[in-house]
C-alpha positions as CSV (number, residue, x, y, z in Angstrom):
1,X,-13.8,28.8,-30.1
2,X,-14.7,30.8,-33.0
3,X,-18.2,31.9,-33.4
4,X,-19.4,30.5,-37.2
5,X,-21.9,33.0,-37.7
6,X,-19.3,36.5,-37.2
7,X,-16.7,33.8,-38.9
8,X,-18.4,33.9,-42.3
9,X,-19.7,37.6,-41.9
10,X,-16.2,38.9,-41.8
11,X,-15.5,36.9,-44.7
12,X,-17.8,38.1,-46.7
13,X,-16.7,41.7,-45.7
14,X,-13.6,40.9,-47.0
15,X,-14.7,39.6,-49.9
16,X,-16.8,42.7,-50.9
17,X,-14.2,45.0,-49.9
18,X,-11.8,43.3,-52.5
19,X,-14.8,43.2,-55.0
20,X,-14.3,39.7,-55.3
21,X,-17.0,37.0,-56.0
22,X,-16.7,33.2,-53.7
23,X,-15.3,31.7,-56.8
24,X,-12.6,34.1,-57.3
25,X,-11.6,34.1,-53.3
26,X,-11.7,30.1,-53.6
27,X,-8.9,30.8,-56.3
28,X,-7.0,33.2,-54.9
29,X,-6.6,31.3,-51.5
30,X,-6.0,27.9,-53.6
31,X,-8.8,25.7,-52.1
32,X,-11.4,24.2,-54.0
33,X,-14.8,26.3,-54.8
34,X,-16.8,24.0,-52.6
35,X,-14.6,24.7,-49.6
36,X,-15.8,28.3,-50.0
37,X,-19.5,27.8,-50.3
38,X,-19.3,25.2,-47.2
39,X,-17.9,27.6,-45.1
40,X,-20.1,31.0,-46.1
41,X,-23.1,28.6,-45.7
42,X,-21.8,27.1,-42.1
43,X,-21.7,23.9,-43.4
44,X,-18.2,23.4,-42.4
45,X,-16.0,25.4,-39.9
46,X,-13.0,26.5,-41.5
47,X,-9.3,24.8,-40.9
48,X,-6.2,26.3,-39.9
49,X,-4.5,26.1,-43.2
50,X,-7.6,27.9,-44.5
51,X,-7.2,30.7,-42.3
52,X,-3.6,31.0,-43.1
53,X,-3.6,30.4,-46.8
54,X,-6.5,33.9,-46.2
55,X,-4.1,36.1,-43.6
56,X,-0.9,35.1,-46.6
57,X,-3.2,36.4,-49.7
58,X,-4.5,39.2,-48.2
59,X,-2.2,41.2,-46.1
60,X,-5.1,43.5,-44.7
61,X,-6.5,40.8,-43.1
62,X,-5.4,40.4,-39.3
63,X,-6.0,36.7,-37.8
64,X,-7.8,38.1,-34.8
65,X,-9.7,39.8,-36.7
66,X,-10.7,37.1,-38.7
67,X,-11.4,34.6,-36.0
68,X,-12.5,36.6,-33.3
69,X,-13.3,40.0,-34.3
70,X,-10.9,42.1,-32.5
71,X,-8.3,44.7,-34.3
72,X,-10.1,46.2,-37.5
73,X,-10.3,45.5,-40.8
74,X,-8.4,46.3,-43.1
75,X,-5.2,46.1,-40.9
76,X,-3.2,49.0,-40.2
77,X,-0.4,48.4,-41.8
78,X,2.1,51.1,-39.3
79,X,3.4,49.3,-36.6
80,X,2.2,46.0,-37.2
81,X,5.9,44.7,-36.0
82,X,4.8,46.2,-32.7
83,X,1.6,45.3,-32.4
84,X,0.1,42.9,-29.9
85,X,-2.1,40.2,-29.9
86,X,-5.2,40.5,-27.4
87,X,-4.9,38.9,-24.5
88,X,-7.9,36.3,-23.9
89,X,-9.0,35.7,-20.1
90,X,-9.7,32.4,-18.7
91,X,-13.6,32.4,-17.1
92,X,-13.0,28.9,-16.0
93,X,-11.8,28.2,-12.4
94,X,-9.8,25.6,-14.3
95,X,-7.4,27.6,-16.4
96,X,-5.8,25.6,-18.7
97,X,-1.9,26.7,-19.0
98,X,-0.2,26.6,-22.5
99,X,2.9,24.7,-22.7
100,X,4.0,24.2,-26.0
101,X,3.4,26.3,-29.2
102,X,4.0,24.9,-32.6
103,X,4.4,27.0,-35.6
104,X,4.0,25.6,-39.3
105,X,5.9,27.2,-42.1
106,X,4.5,26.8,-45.9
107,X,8.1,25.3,-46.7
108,X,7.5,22.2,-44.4
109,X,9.7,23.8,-41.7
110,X,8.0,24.6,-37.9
111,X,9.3,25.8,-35.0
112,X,8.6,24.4,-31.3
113,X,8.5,27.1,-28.8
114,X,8.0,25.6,-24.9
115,X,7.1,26.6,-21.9
């Protein structure tokens, strides 16, 4: 679960560090100014296409970072190809296992990846 409050922090961070104001993020990423101000005020939690319409526009900007915190900001951009993710621990005796991934492409194409 992402934490709100270090959600909307870090996009603020990467807001001043591209010198942008709300309104010009909202049009950058293509949502709707409101979106924006609903988000930074914790109003609304932010979707999955917002996230990746923000990680697409600004290449600095590593996912993890964004949602959890971890990595830095702005990316390194040497050896991102060999990068990888943190790993997250269970701290439930019920671990939940993953078995099925699906990945969304802007074009309308996904792919399925199983277990």
């Amino acid at each position: 679960m992402v934490n709100i409050v270090g959600f909307t922090s870090r996009l603020k961070k990467v807001m001043d560090f591209h010198q942008i104001t709300a309104s010009m993020f909202a049009d950058k990423v293509g949502v709707q100014r409101s979106s924006i101000s609903h988000i930074l005020s914790g109003r609304n939690k932010p979707s999955l296409d917002f996230i990746l319409k923000v990680t697409s526009e600004f290449s600095d900007v590593d996912i993890y970072w964004l949602l959890h915190g971890n990595g830095s900001f702005p990316k390194n951009t040497e050896n991102t190809s060999t990068s990888t993710p943190p790993v997250f621990e269970s701290k439930s005796s019920d671990e939940k296992k993953i078995e099925r991934i699906v990945v969304f492409y802007a074009d309308g194409t996904f792919e399925e990846y199983l277990k």
